[in-house]
N, C-alpha and C positions, 0 to 999 in steps of 0.2 A: 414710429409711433402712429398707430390709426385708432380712431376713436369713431362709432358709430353710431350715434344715437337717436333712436325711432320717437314719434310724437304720430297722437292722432286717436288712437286708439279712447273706445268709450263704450256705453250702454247707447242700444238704436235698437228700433223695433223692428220686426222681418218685415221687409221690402224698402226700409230705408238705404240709405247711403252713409259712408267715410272716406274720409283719404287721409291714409296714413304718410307721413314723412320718414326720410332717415336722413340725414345729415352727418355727412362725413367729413372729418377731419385727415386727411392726408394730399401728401403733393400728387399734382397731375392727376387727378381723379379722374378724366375722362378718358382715359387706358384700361383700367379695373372694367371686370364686368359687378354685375348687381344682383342680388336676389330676395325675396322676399318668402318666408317659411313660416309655416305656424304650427302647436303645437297644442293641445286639447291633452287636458287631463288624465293621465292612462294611457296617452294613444303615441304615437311613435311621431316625431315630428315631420312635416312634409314639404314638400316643393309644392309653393303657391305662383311665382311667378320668375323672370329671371329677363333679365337686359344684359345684352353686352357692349365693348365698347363701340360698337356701329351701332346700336341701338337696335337691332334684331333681337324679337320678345320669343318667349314659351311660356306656356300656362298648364296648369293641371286642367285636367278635362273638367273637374269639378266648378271651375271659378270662370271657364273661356265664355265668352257674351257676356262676361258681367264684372269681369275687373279688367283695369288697365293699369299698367305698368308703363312706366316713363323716368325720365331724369333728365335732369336740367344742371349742366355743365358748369355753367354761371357761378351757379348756385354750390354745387357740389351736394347735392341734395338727389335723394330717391323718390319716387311716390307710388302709394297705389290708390287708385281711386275706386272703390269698393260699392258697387250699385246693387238695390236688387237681393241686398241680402237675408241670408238664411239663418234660422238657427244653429244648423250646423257650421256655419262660419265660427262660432264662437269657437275661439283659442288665443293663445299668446303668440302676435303674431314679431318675427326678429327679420331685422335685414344681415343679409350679407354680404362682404365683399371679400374678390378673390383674382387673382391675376393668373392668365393662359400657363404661363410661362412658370410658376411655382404654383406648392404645395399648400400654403399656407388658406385658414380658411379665418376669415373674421369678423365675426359678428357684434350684434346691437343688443342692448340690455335685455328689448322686447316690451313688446306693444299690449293692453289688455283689450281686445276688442269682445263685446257681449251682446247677442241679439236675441230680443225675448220675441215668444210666439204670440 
């Protein structure tokens, strides 16, 4: 049973700031890698960020200098902290998680983040 659920997500105007949550329910979560995607109306959804279990990040070239991706083990919790942003940020943004070793991919309800010009 893994349950994902993102928080954070809201209306901010371009060049403000978010940090979205995900909060994971399952055991050992510090094994899983992480990732963070979003998806805009019409548009095919995409890889926004991604952590693994060393904590070594990747970003889409779109978001590098201005979000950071992290997780806190403790916690069992994801985050992205969202600077700087664009109008074009606006989408549904979903976490994921998924392990080296299998196929399985599994995701968060999704987040609505909106930034007006």
């Amino acid at each position: 049973q893994v349950q994902l659920v993102e928080s954070g997500g809201g209306l901010v105007q371009a060049g403000g700031s978010l940090r979205l949550s995900c909060a994971a329910s399952i055991s050992q979560f510090s094994i899983y890698s992480m990732g963070w995607y979003r998806q805009a109306p019409g548009k095919q959804r995409e890889l926004v960020a991604e952590i693994n279990a060393f904590g070594r990040t990747n970003y889409a070239d779109s978001v590098k200098g201005r979000f950071t991706i992290s997780r806190d083990n403790a916690k069992s919790t994801m985050y992205l902290r969202m600077n700087s942003l664009k109008p074009e940020d606006t989408a549904v943004y979903y976490c994921k998680l998924w392990a080296t070793w299998g196929s399985a991919d599994y995701w968060g309800q999704g987040t609505q983040v909106t930034v007006s010009s």
